[in-house]
Structure formats: C-alpha cells, structure tokens
C-alpha positions in Angstrom: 79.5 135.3 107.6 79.5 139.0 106.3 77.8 140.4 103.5 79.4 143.8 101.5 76.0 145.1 99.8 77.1 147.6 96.9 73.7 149.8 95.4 74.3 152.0 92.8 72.7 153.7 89.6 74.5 153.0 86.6 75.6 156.3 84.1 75.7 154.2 81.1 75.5 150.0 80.8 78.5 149.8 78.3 79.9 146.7 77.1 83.2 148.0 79.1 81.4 148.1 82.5 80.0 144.8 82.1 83.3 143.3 81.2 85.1 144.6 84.3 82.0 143.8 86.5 82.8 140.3 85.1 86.3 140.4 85.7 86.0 141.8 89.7 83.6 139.0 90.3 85.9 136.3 88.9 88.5 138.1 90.9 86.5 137.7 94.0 85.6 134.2 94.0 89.4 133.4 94.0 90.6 134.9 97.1 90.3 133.4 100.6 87.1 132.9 102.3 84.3 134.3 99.3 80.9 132.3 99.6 79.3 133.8 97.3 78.2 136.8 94.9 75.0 137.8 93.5 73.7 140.8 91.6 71.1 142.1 89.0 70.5 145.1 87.4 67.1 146.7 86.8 66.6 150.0 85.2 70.1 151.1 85.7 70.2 150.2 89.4 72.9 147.4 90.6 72.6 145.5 93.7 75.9 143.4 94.0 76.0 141.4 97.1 79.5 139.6 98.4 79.6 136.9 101.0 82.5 136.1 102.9 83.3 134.0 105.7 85.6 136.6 108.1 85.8 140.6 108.1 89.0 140.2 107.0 88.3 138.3 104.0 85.9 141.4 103.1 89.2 143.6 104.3 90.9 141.2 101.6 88.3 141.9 99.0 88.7 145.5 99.5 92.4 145.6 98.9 92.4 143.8 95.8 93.9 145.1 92.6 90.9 144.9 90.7 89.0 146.5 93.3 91.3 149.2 94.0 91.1 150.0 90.6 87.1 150.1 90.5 86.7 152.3 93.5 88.9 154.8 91.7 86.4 154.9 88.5 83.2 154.7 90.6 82.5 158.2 89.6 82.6 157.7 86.0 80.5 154.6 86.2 77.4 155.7 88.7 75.1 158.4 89.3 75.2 157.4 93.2 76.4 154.6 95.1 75.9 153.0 98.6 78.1 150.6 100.1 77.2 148.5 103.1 79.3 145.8 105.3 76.9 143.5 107.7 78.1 140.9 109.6 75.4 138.1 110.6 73.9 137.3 113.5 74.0 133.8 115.4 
C-alpha cells in the first residue's frame, strides 16, 4: 500500500475550494487501485491522506485531470504546502 500525505494552510476556506476538494476526492475514488481518503481541516490547516494499492496507482492519481488542474492553483489556495508519498512496510 502507499499513502500520498498532502499538508497545507489554507488562504481562504471558500465555498469554491471546498467544492473542488469534493470533486478531486470523488475523482479519486474512481480510478484503479484507491483504498481510501481521509482529511480534516483545523484552523486552516488540511491534512488530506490517499491510499492506494501500487505506486503507480498514486502515479495515476497524479496525472489525473482534476489533479493536474489542482496542482496548477495550489498557490492561490495555500499559504504553504507539503506533499509526501510513503510506501508501507511488510
């Protein structure tokens, strides 16, 4: 399994953001191999965490539309961000 664990501090919680944070996730739990997703927001700062069963499922993840489309705004929605991939130990 590997996890992609996205931290960031949100500019400002608009109805927009949430909205396409709803949409990416739905996105998400469509394509091949997603477990799971999980996140929370707490004074302004997200902790998203995707679950997927290969690293190329997460490569999947990565190139989708949606996606793509939310890396390229990442600016205009956060302060800072961190982005982590982990792969699990057996």
């Amino acid at each position: 399994m590997y996890s992609v664990v996205f931290v960031g501090k949100i500019k400002n919680l608009t109805p927009e953001y949430e909205k396409y944070n709803d949409d990416l996730y739905a996105s998400a739990k469509t394509l091949d191999g997603f477990i799971g997703i999980d996140s929370e927001v707490v004074d302004n700062i997200e902790i998203t965490i995707s679950k997927w069963k290969t690293k190329s499922d997460v490569m999947s993840w990565a190139m989708d539309p949606l996606h793509v489309e939310a890396k390229k705004r990442v600016k205009e929605w956060y302060e800072w961000y961190k982005s982590y991939h982990l792969d699990a130990l057996d």
